[in-house]
C-alpha angles and dihedrals in degrees: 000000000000116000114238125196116207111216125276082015090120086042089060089068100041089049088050082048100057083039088056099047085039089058087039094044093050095043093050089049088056092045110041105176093356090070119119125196092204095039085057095047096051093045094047085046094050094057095066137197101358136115109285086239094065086047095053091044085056097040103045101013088245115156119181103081089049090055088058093053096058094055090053099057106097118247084240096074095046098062124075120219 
């Protein structure tokens, strides 16, 4: 069975990539020394299955990313009917 890529599929991980040095940029940036690799790790593991900006909004109290998300879900999904 041949193996098909959808497109943008390949985009979707170098955008979580940029996401992911972005959160451990910035969280470096807040702990200097007191950084930790494995601390990071753990943190960013125990949140789960959500967008990396909510995670870095969790992790490091940033904002600004989080704002954004809310504007891009479609009216649609926030109604009940």
């Amino acid at each position: 069975m041949p193996i098909t890529l959808r497109a943008g599929y390949g985009s979707g991980y170098q955008m979580g990539k940029l996401q992911m040095d972005q959160l451990l940029s910035d969280r470096y940036q807040q702990l200097g020394s007191r950084f930790n690799l494995k601390e990071f790790h753990d943190q960013f593991l125990a949140a789960g299955t959500i967008p990396i900006s909510a995670i870095r909004w969790e992790m490091t109290g940033m904002d600004d990313e989080v704002r954004d998300l809310w504007k891009r879900w479609p009216s649609a999904l926030m109604t009940r009917r």
